[in-house]
C-alpha positions as CSV (number, residue, x, y, z in Angstrom):
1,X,32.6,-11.4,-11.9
2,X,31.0,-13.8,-9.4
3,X,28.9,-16.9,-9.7
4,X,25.9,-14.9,-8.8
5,X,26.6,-12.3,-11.9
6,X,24.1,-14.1,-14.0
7,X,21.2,-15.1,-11.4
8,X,21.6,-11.4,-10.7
9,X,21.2,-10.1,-14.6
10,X,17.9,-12.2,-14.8
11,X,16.6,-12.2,-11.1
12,X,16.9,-8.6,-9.8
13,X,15.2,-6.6,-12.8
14,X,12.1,-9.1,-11.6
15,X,11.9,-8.2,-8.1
16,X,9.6,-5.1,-8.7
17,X,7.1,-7.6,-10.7
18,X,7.5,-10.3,-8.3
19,X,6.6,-8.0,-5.2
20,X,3.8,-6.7,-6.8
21,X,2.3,-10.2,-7.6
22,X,2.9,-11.0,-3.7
23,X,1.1,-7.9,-3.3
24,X,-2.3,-8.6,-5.4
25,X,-2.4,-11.7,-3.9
26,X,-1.9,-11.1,-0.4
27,X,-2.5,-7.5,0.6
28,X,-4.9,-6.0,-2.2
29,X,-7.7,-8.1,-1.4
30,X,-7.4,-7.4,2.3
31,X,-7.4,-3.5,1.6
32,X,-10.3,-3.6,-1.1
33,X,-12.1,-5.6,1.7
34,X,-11.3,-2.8,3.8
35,X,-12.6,-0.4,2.2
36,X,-15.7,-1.6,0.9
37,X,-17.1,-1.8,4.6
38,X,-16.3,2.4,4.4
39,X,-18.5,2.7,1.5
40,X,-21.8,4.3,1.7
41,X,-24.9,5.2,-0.4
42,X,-25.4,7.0,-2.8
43,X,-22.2,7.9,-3.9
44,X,-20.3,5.0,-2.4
45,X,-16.4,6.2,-1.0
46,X,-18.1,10.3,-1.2
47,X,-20.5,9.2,1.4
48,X,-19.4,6.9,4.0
49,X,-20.5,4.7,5.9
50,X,-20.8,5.0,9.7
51,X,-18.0,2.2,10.2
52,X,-15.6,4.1,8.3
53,X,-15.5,6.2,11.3
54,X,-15.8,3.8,13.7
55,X,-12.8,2.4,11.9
56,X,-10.9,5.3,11.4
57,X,-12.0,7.9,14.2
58,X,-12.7,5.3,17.5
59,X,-12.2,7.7,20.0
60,X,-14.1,11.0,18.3
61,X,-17.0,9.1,17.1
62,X,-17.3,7.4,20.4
63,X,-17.1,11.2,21.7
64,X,-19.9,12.6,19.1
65,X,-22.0,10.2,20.3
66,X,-22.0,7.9,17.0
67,X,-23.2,10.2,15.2
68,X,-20.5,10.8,12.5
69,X,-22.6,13.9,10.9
70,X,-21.9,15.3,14.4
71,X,-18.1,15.0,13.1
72,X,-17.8,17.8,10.7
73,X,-15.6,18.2,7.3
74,X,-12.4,17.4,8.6
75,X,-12.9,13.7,9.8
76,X,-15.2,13.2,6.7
77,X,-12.8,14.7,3.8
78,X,-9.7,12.3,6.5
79,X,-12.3,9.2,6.3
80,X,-13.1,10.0,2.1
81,X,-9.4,10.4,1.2
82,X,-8.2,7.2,3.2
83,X,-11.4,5.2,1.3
84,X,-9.6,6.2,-2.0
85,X,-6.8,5.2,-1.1
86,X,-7.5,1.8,0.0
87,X,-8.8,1.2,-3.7
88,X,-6.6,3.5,-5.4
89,X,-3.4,3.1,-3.5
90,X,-3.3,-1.2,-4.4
91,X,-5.0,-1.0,-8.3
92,X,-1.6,1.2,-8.8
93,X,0.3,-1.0,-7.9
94,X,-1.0,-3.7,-9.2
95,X,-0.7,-2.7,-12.8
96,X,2.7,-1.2,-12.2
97,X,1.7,3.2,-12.6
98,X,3.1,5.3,-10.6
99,X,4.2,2.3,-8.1
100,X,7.0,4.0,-6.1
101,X,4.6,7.0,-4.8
102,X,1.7,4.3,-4.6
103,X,3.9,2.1,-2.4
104,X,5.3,5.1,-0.6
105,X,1.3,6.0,0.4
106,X,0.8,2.3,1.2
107,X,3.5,2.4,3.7
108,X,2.3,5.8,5.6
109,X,-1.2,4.5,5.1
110,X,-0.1,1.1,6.8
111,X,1.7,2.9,9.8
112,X,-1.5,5.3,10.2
113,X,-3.7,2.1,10.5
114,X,-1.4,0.6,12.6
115,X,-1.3,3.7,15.0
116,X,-5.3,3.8,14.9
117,X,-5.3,0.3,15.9
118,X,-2.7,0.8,18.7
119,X,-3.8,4.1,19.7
120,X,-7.3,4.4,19.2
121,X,-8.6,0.9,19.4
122,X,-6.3,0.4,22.2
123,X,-5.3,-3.2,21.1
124,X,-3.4,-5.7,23.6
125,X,0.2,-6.5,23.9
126,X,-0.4,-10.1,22.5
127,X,-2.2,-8.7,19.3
128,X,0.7,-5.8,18.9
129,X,3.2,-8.8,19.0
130,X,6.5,-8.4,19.6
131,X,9.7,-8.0,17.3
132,X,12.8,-10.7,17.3
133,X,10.4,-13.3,19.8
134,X,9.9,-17.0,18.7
135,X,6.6,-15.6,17.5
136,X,6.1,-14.2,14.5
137,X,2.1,-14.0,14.4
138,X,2.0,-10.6,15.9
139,X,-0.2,-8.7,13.8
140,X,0.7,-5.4,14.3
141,X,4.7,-5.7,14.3
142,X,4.9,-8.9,12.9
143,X,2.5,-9.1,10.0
144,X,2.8,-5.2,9.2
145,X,6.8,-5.6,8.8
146,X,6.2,-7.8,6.4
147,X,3.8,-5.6,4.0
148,X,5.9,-2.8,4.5
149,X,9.0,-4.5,3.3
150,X,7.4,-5.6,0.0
151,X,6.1,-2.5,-0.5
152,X,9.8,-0.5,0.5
153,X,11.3,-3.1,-2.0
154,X,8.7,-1.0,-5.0
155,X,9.7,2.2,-3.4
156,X,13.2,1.2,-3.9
157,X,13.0,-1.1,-6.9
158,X,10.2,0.3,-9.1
159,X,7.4,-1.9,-10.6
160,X,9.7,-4.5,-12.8
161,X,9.8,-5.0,-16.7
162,X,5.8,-5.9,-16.9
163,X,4.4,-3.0,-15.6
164,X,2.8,0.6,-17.1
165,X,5.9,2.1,-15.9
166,X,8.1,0.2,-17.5
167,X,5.7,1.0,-21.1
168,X,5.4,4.7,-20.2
169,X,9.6,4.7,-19.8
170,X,10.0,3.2,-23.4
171,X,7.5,5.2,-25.1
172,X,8.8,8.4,-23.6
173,X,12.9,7.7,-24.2
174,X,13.6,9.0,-27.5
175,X,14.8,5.9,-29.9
176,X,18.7,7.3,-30.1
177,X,18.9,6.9,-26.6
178,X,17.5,2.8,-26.3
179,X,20.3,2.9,-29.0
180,X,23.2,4.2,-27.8
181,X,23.0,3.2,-24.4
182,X,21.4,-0.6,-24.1
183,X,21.8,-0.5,-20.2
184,X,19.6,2.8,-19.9
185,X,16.6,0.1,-20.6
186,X,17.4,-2.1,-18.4
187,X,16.8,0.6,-15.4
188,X,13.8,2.0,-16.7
């Protein structure tokens, strides 16, 4: 036994819970933003908007002329299913369902966007940044390291004691089991 035994019985079961309140309040609101400038009319994320694929598709729209009906399924179902997942994706894991596969597709949609914006939007050294500088404002390496580790910490840690999750777990585990084996809920 340590000295940190106890702040590690009451501290690391909250790390999930804690990440994902960093999350709603930092991140989800910049992805909702997001996404509403992909939304079109009539059927909002089904039909989007011709930003999306300026956003998402630089160089091929730039090549179809900007005209993203000149695009064709592919690109639209690609520009649809990453809309989702910008509101999808964060809602998730805010409220704690499904959070390790929502935070695993936040991190592969995080290094997608950061390859479109490296890649397609051909972005600058200074805004790329620059890892282990004296600058940490860098808003590709920098800032982007930074979501992805809260979101790897719900991949590995799950979404915490307050979370759907966590009540899914408990209604699911038969009784005889919260019984006999008190730790078992503790790791749910």
């Amino acid at each position: 036994m340590t000295i940190y035994d106890p702040i590690n019985r009451i501290a690391a079961p909250s790390i999930g819970t804690l990440a994902r309140l960093v999350f709603a309040a930092t991140l989800a609101p910049y992805f909702w933003a997001s996404a509403m400038t992909k939304v079109g009319a009539p059927l909002g994320p089904f039909t989007p908007s011709a930003g999306a694929y300026f956003q998402i598709f630089p160089r091929l729209i730039e090549q179809a002329g900007y005209d993203p009906s000149a695009l064709g399924i592919v690109p639209t179902f690609i520009v649809i299913a990453g809309t989702l997942a910008e509101f999808v994706l964060p809602a998730l894991i805010i409220i704690g369902a499904a959070t390790r596969p929502a935070a695993i597709g936040m991190i592969v949609f995080i290094i997608v966007q950061s390859l479109t914006d490296i890649v397609g939007h051909g972005i600058d050294a200074a805004t790329l940044g620059a890892l282990f500088d004296r600058m940490p404002d860098g808003i590709i390496l920098d800032q982007r390291l930074m979501w992805v580790f809260v979101l790897f910490s719900l991949a590995l840690t799950g979404a915490g004691p307050i979370s759907v999750d966590r009540w899914f777990s408990r209604a699911k585990a038969p009784i005889w089991l919260l019984r006999s084996n008190p730790d078992k809920t503790a790791r749910l």
